[in-house]
C-alpha positions in Angstrom: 6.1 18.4 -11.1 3.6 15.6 -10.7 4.5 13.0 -7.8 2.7 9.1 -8.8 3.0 6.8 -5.9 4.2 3.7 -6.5 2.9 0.8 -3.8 4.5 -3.2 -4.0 3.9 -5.7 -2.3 6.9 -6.6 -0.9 5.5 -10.0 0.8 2.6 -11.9 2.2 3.0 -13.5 5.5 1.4 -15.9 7.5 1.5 -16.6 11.1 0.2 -20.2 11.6 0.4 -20.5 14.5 -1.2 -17.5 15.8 -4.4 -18.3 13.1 -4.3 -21.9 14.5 -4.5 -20.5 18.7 -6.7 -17.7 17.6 -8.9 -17.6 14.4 -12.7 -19.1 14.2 -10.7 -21.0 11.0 -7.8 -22.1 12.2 -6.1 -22.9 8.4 -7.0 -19.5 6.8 -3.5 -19.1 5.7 -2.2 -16.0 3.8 -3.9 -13.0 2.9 -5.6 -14.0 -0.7 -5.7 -10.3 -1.5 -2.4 -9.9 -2.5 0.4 -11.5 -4.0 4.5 -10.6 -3.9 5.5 -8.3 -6.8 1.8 -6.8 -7.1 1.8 -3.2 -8.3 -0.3 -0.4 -7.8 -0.1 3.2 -9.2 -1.6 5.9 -7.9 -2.4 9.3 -10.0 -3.4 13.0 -8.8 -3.7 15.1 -11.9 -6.0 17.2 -13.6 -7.1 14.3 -15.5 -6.8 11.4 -12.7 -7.4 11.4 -9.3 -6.7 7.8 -8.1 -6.7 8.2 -4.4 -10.2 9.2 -4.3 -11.2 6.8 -6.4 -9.6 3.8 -4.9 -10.2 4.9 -1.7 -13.9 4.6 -2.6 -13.8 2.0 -5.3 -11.5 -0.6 -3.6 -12.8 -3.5 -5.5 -10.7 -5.0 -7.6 -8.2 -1.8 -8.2 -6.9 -2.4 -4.4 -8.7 -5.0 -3.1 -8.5 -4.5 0.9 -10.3 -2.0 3.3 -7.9 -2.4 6.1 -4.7 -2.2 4.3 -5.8 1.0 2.6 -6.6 2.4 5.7 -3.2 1.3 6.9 -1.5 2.9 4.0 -3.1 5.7 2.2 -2.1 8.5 4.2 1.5 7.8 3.4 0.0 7.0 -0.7 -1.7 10.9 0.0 1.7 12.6 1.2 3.7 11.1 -1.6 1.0 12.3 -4.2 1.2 15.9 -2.9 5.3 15.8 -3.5 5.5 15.0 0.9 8.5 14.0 2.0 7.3 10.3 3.1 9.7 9.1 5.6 12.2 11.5 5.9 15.0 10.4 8.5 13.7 6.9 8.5 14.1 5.1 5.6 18.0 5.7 3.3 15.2 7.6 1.0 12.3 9.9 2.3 10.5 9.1 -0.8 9.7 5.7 0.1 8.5 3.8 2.9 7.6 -0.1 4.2 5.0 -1.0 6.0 2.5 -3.0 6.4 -1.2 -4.1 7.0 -2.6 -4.8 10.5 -3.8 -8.3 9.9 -1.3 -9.9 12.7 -1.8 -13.3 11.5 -1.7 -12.6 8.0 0.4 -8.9 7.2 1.1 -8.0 3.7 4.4 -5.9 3.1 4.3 -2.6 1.1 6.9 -0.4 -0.6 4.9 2.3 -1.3 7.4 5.1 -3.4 7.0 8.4 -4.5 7.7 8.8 -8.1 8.8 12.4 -8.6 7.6 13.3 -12.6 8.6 16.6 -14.7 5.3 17.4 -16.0 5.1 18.0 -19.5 5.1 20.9 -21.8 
């Protein structure tokens, strides 16, 4: 069985009044990384192994440090079959959450896709 992970952004949000009492630009606005309905898919195969390589090689195959680092160890347990939420979420193959940008979060689905491999 091979497990893809799945990752969609769910929505960009933006906290103006937080960037306009706290940020050095006051009107950044939303995060112009990512945009609702974005898709990622992420591969660990004999022939592809696209955690290490975005993980390394963010630009422009996921283009943010800090939501990576927010996300990919829920991306790693769904590409080793992991149970990703179990107890948490209605299906412990999928999981929200989100960046750590408080002025500015991004919201991810991030899903295991569970694959027969083939013959």
């Amino acid at each position: 069985m091979e497990y893809p992970c799945r990752v969609t952004v769910l929505e960009c949000t933006c906290f103006a009044d937080y960037q306009e009492r706290y940020l050095a630009d006051p009107k950044s606005g939303p995060c112009p990384c990512f945009h609702a309905g974005d898709e990622f898919l992420f591969r660990r195969n004999a022939e592809a192994d696209d955690f290490w390589h975005f993980g390394r090689d963010l630009d422009p195959k996921f283009p943010c440090a800090e939501a990576w680092d927010c996300i990919s160890r829920y991306i790693y347990a769904a590409l080793q079959g992991g149970s990703i939420m179990r107890g948490w979420t209605n299906d412990e193959r999928m999981m929200v959450a989100c960046c750590n940008d408080g002025t500015r979060p991004v919201i991810f689905k991030i899903e295991r896709v569970d694959q027969p491999e083939k013959e």
